[in-house]
MARPAZA-956251 format. One line per 10 residues: number of its first residue (from 0); their letters; for each residue x, y, z of C-alpha. Coordinates in Angstrom, 3 decimals, always signed. Example, Ala and Ser with C-alpha at 12.3 -4.5 7.8 and 13.67 -1.06 7.14 Angstrom:
2
0	as	+12.300:-4.500:+7.800  +13.670:-1.060:+7.140
This chain:
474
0	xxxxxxxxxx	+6.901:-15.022:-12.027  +3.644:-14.542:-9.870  +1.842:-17.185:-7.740  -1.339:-17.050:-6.407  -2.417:-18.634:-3.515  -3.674:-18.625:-0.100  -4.925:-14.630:-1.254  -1.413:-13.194:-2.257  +0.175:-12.921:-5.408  +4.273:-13.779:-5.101
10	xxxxxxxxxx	+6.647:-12.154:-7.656  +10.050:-13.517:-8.023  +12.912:-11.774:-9.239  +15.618:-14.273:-9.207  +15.286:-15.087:-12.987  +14.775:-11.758:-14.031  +18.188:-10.189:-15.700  +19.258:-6.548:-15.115  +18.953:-4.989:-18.813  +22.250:-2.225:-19.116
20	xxxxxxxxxx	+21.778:-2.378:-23.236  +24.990:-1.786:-25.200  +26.427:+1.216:-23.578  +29.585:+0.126:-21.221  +28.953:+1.849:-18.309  +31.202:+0.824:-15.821  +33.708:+3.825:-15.696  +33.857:+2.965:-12.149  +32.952:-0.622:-11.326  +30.227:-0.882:-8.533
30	xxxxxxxxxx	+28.413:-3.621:-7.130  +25.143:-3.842:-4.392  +26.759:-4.561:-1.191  +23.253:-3.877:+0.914  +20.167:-3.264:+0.236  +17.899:-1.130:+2.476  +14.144:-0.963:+2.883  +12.934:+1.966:+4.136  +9.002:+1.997:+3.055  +6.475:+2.617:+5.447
40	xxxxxxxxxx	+4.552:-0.128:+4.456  +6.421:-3.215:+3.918  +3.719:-5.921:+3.929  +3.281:-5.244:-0.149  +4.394:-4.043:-3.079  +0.626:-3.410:-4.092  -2.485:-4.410:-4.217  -4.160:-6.609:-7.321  -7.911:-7.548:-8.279  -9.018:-11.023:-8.904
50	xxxxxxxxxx	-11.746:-12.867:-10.119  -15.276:-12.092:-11.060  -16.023:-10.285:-7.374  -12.682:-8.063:-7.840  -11.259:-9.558:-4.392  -8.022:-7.579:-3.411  -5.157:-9.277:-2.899  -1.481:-8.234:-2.345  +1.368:-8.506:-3.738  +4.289:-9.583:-1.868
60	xxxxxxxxxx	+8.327:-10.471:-3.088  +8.958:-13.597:-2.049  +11.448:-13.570:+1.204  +10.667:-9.911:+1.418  +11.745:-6.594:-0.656  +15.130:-6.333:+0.447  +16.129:-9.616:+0.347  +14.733:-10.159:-2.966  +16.276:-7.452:-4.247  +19.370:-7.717:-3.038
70	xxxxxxxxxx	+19.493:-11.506:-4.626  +17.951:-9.787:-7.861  +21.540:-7.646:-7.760  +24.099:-10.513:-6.396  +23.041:-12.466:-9.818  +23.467:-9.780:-12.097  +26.078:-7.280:-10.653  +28.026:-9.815:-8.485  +30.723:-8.165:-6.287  +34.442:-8.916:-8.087
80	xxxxxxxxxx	+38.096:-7.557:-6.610  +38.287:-3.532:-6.703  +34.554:-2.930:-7.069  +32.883:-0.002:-5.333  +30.547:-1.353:-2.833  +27.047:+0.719:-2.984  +24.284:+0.500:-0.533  +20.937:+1.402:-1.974  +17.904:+2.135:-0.121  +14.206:+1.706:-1.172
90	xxxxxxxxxx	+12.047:+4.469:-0.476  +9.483:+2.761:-2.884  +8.754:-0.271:-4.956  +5.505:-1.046:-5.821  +3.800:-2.554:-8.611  -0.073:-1.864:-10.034  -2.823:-3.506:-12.375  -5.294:-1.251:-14.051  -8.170:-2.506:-16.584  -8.254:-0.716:-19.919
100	xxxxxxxxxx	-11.541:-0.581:-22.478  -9.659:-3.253:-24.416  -5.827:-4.002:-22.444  -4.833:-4.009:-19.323  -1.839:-2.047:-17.742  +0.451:-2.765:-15.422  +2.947:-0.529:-13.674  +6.332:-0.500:-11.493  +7.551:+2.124:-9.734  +10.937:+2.836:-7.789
110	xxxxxxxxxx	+11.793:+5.084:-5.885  +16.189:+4.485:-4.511  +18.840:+6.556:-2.751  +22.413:+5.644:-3.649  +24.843:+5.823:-1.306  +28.669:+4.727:-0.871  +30.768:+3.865:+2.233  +33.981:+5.672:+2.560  +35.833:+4.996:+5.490  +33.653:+5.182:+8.300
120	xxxxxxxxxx	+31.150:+7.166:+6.740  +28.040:+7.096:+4.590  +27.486:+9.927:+1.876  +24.383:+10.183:+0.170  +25.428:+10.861:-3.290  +22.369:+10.053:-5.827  +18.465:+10.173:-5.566  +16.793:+8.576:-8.969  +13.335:+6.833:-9.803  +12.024:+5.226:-12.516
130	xxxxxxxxxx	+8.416:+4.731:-13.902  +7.825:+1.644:-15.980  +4.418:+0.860:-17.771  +3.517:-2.679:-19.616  -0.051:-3.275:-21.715  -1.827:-6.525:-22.368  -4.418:-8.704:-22.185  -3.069:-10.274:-18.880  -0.600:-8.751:-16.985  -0.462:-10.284:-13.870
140	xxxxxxxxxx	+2.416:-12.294:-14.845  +4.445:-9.052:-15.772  +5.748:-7.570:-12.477  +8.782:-9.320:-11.713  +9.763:-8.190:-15.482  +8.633:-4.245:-14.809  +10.379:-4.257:-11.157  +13.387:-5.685:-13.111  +13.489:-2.916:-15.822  +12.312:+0.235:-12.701
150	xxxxxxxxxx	+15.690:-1.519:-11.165  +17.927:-1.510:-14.164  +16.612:+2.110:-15.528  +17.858:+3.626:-11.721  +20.750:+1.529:-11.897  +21.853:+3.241:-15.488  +21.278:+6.931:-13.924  +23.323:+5.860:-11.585  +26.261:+4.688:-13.322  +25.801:+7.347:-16.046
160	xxxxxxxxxx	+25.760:+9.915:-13.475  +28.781:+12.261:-12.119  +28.399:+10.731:-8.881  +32.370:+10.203:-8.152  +32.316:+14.250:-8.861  +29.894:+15.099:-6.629  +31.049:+12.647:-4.157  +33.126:+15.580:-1.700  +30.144:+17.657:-1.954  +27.925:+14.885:-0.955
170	xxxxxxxxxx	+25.296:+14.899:+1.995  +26.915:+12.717:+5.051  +24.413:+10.816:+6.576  +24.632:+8.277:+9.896  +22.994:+4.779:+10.209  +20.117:+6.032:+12.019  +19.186:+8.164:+9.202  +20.080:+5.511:+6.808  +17.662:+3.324:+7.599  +15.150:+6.052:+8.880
180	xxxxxxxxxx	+11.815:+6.618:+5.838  +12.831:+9.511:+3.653  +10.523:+11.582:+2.243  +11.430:+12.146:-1.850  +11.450:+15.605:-3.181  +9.498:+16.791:-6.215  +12.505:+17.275:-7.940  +13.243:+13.765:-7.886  +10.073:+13.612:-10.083  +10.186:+14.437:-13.302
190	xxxxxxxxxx	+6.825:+14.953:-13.954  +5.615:+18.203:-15.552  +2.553:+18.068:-13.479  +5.015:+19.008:-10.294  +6.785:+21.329:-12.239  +4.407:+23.935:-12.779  +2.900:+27.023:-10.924  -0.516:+26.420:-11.861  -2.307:+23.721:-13.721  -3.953:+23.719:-17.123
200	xxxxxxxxxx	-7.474:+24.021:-17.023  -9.863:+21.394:-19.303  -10.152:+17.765:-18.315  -8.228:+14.310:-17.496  -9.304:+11.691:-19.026  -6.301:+9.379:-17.101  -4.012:+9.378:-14.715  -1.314:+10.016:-17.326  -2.976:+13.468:-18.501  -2.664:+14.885:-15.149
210	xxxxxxxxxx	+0.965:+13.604:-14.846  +1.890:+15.478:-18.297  +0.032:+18.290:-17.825  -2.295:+17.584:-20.443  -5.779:+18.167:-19.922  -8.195:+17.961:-23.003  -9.169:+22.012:-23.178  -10.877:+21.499:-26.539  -14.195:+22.342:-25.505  -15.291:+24.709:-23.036
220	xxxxxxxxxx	-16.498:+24.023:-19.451  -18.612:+25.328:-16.800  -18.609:+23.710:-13.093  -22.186:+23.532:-10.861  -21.741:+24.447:-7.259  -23.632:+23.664:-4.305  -22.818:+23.966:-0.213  -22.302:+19.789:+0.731  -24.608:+18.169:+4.264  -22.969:+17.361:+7.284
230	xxxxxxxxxx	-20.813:+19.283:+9.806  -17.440:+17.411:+8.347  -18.114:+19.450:+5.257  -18.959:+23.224:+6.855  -17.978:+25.567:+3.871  -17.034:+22.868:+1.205  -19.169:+22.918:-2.256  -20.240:+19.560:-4.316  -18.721:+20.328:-7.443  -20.038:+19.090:-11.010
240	xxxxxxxxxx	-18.196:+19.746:-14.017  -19.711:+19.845:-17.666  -19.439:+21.039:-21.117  -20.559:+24.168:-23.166  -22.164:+22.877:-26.121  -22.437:+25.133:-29.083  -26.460:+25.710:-28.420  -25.933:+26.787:-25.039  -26.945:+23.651:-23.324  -24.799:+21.810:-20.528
250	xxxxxxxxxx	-23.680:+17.932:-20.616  -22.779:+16.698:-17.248  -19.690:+14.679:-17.169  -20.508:+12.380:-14.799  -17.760:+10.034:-14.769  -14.035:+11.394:-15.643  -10.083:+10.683:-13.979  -10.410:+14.801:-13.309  -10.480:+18.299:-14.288  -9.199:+21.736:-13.261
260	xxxxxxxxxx	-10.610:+24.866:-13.970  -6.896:+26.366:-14.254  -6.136:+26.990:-10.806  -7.734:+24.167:-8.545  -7.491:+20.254:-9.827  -10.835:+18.280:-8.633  -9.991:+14.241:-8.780  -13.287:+11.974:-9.372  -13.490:+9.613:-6.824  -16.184:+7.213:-4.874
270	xxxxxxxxxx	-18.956:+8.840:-7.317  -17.739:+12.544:-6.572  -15.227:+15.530:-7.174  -13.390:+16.347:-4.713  -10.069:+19.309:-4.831  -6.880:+17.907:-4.517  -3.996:+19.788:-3.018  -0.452:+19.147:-3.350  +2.185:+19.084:-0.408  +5.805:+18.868:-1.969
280	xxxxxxxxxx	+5.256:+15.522:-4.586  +2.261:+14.396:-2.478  -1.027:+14.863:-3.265  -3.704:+14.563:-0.877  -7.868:+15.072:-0.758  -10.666:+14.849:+1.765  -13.047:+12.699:+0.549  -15.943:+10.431:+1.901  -15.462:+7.982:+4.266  -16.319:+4.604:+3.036
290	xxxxxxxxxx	-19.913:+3.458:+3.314  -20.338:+0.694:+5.951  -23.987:-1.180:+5.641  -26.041:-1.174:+8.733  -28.133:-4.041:+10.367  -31.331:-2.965:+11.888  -34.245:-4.784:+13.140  -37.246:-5.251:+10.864  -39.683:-1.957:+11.468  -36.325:-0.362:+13.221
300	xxxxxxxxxx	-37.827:+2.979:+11.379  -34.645:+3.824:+9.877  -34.803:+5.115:+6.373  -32.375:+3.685:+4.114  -32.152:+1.271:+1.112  -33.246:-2.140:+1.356  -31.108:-4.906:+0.902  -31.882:-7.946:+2.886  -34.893:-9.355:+4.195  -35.767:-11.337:+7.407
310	xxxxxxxxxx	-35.882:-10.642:+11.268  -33.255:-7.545:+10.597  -32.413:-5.766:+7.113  -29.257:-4.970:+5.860  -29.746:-0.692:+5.005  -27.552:+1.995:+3.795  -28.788:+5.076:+6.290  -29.600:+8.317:+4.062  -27.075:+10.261:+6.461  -24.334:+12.601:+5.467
320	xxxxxxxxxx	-21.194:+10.879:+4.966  -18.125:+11.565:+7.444  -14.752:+13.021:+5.886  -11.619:+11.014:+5.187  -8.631:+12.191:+3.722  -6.916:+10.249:+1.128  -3.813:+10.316:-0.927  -2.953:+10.140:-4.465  +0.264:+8.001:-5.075  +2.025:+10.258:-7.623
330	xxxxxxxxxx	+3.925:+7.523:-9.493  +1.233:+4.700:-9.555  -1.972:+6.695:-9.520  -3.512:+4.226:-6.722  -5.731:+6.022:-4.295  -5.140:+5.141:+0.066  -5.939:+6.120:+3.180  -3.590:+8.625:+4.400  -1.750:+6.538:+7.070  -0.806:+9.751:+9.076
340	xxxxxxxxxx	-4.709:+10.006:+9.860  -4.287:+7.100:+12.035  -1.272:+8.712:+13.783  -2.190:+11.856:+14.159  -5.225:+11.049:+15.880  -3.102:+9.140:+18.795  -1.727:+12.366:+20.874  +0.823:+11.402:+23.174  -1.778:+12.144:+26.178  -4.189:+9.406:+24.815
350	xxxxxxxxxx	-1.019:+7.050:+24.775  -0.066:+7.486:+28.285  -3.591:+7.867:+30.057  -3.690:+3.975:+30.334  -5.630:+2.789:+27.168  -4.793:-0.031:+25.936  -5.681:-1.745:+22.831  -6.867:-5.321:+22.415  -5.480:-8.202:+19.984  -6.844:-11.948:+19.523
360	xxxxxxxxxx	-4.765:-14.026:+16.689  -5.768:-17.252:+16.598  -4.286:-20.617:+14.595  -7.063:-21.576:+11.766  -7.001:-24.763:+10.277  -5.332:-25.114:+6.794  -5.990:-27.299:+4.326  -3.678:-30.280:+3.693  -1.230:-28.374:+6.274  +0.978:-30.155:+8.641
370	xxxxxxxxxx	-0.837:-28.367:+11.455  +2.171:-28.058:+14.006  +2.340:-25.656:+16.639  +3.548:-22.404:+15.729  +5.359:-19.050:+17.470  +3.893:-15.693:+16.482  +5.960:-12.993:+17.296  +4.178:-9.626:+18.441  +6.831:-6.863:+18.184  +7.535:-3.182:+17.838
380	xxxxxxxxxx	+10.989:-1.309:+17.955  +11.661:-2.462:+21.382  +9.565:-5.221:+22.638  +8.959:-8.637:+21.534  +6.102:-10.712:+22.438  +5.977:-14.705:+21.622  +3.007:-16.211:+21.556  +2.943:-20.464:+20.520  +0.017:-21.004:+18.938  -1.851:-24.574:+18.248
390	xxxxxxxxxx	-4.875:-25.512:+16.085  -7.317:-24.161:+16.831  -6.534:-22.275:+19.439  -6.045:-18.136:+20.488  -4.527:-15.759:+22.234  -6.026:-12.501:+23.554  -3.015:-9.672:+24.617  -3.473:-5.420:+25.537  -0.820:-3.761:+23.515  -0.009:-0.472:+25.298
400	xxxxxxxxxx	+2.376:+1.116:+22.995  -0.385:+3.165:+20.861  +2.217:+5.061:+18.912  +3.529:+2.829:+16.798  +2.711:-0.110:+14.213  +2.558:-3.366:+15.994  +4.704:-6.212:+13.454  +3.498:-9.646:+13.797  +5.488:-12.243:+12.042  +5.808:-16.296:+12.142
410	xxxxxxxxxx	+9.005:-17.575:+14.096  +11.856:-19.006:+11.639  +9.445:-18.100:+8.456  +11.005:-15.709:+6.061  +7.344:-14.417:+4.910  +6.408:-10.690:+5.273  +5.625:-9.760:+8.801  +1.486:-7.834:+8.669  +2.053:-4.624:+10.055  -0.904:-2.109:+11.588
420	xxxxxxxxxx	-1.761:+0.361:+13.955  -3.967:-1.273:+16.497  -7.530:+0.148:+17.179  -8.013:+1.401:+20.353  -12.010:+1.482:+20.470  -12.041:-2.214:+19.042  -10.896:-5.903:+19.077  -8.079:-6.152:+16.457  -8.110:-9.897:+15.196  -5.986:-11.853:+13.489
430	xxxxxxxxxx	-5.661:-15.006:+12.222  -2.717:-17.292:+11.455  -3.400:-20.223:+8.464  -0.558:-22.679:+8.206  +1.352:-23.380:+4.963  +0.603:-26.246:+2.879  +2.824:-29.285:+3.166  +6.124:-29.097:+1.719  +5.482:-25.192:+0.824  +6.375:-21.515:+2.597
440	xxxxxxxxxx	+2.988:-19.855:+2.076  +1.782:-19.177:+5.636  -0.395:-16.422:+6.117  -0.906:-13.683:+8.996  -4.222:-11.658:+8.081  -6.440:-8.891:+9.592  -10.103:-10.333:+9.901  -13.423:-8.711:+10.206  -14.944:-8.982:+13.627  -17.575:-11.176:+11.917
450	xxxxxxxxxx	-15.885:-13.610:+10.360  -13.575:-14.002:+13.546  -16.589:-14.472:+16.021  -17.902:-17.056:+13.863  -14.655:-19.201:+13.936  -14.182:-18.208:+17.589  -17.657:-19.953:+18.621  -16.602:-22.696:+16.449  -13.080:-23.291:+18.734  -14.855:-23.028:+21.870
460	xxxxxxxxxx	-17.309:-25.306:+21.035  -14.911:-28.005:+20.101  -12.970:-27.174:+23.031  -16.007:-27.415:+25.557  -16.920:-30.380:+23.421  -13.119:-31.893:+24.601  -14.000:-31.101:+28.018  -16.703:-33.012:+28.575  -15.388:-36.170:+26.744  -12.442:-35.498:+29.535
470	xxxx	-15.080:-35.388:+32.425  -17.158:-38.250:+31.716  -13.808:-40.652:+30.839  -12.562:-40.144:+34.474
């Protein structure tokens, strides 16, 4: 059952029940001994909508993914005398909302390795997934229920399967690799839009017609072409698709999930067409960077639309946009950022030429919170930096290690650590708000350079403001 507060949406799976149906399938009697979570990105399990402005939120399992799920298994497959002890290990769990013309839809997805302990070693014996989609008028109070039922469906293949057969012939894997992100194979997918050579042409209406395979090719189509501005885009066309009509006239289809025209799929996206390309099960595009609004002073002879008024204006430049590649989650249909952008960029030369990059968190004021001092943890694979933290107050650090995503989590709180990559050519800042009295919902969040000035000012005002009272009692 979802809660939202404080800008993230809890799910709980401690009530939910692990669905097996009537078939006995314990030939073999197994139980969840570990769970492990190997996602890249373990600060959600997705990303939600609310209210009339759309805000994003996330999604988070309470006490974290592994724990949770772990607890989700210890309830309904409890360990008993001469049971099989299985590890499993999450390569994905997430969980998305999507508005319908009349329903909504929500979706789970899972993504697990099986694997069993025999002696001293580890043997990868099983790789499974399950897809699991729920319609209504609300769904945001569905997701513990669809995780539940992505869990039991993997849970059946697994117990169904002839795992104990394959079990000699199984891949032997070590610790390190155990717990090291794994990268699923198409084959684990069984989608027909991965199984083929070459798509069919016509058009997607949804997300689920380009997962089947099963473009509308009804009526004919034609695509405009025409070379796109900018150096980012040297040699890349601005594609528009539209229909043949029967008296030779075109309709422009300004506004659909995709189309291919049998050979290359184009995905609509941020008001455009752009050609996706597959890697293995991933899919991945270049398309625009996202549109950041410019300040300018009034009569700063920029051109640009107007959207402010006063001493500056708020503009969008008429410039050619920059290129960013995204990537098209193959089992939820949610478009990212590719996170290996961000890597990529940081060569191991940039690392080590003495750059350093720059992160404030600072302790905002909660309401009705108790307000005590807190420890933020800074951390990577091998360092650990503790920072105590009052109201109102900050702390400024240079984080050195520019390879890797810096974790920064509340001392003794079980709440998801926010993980990043910290931005070089910036300030990163964060902000900690307590938890309420008597509750566990303390938050660590990114915040935009404006918003954390602002508050800044306002702490070294009252701080100044502290001073002075200081001065003039001695």
């Amino acid at each position: 059952m979802p809660l939202w507060a404080q800008d993230v949406v809890k799910v709980d799976l401690r009530r939910e029940k692990l669905e097996m149906g009537d078939d006995p399938f314990l030939e073999t009697p197994f139980y969840i001994v570990r769970v492990v979570d190997t996602r890249s990105d373990k600060t959600n399990i997705g990303i939600v909508q609310r209210g009339v402005t759309k805000t994003k939120i996330p999604v988070v399992l309470q006490n974290g993914a592994a724990e949770q799920v772990q607890e989700f298994f210890n309830s309904n497959l409890p360990a008993k005398q001469g049971y099989l002890p299985v590890i499993i290990r999450l390569n994905q769990l997430s969980v998305t909302e999507k508005d319908g013309v009349d329903l909504q839809k929500a979706t789970a997805a899972v993504v697990i390795d099986f694997v069993v302990k025999q002696k001293d070693s580890l043997y990868l014996v099983l790789q499974t997934s399950a897809l699991i989609r729920k319609s209504g008028a609300n769904v945001s109070t569905v997701h513990a229920t669809t995780l539940a039922a992505a869990l039991s469906e993997c849970i059946i293949k697994f117990a169904k399967s002839s795992w104990k057969e394959m079990l000699p012939l199984a891949q032997s894997i070590t610790e390190e690799q155990l717990v090291a992100p794994v990268v699923f194979e198409k084959s684990l997918l069984d989608l027909p839009i991965l199984q083929v050579t070459a798509p069919e042409q016509g058009l997607y209406y949804s997300f689920e017609d380009f997962c089947n395979n099963k473009p509308d090719n009804t009526q004919p189509i034609g695509m405009e072409r025409e070379p796109r501005r900018g150096v980012d885009w040297e040699g890349a066309d601005k594609v528009t698709p539209y229909l043949i009509k029967e008296n030779g006239k075109h309709k422009i289809l300004r506004r659909i999930w995709g189309f291919s025209d049998g050979n290359q799929i184009y995905i609509y996206y941020d008001k455009d067409y752009f050609p996706l390309r597959q890697q293995g099960s991933a899919f991945f595009f270049d398309g625009y960077e996202p549109e950041r609004p410019v300040y300018v002073p009034t009569g700063g002879g920029i051109s640009g639309v107007l959207v402010g008024t006063g001493t500056s204006i708020l503009i969008q430049a008429s410039v050619p946009r920059k290129k960013e590649t995204y990537q098209l989650d193959i089992m939820t249909g949610k478009v990212g950022y590719w996170k290996a952008n961000k890597y990529q960029s940081r060569t191991v030369s940039h690392a080590t030429s003495g750059a350093v990059a720059k992160v404030l968190i600072y302790y905002k004021k909660g309401k009705d919170s108790d307000e005590k001092p807190v420890t933020i943890q800074l951390r990577n694979a091998s360092d650990v930096v503790p920072l105590t933290l009052s109201v109102d107050s900050y702390e400024e650090i240079n984080w050195e290690d520019l390879l890797s995503e810096l974790n920064v989590c509340v001392e003794g709180q079980q709440n998801p650590c926010y993980s990043f990559l910290p931005d070089v050519t910036k300030i990163n800042y964060l902000e900690y708000v307590p938890s309420a009295i008597d509750t566990s919902e303390s938050l660590i969040r990114p915040v935009k350079e404006q918003e954390a000035v602002f508050y800044l000012k306002k702490i070294k005002t009252a701080q100044e403001k502290a001073q002075k009272r200081q001065t003039a009692d001695k």
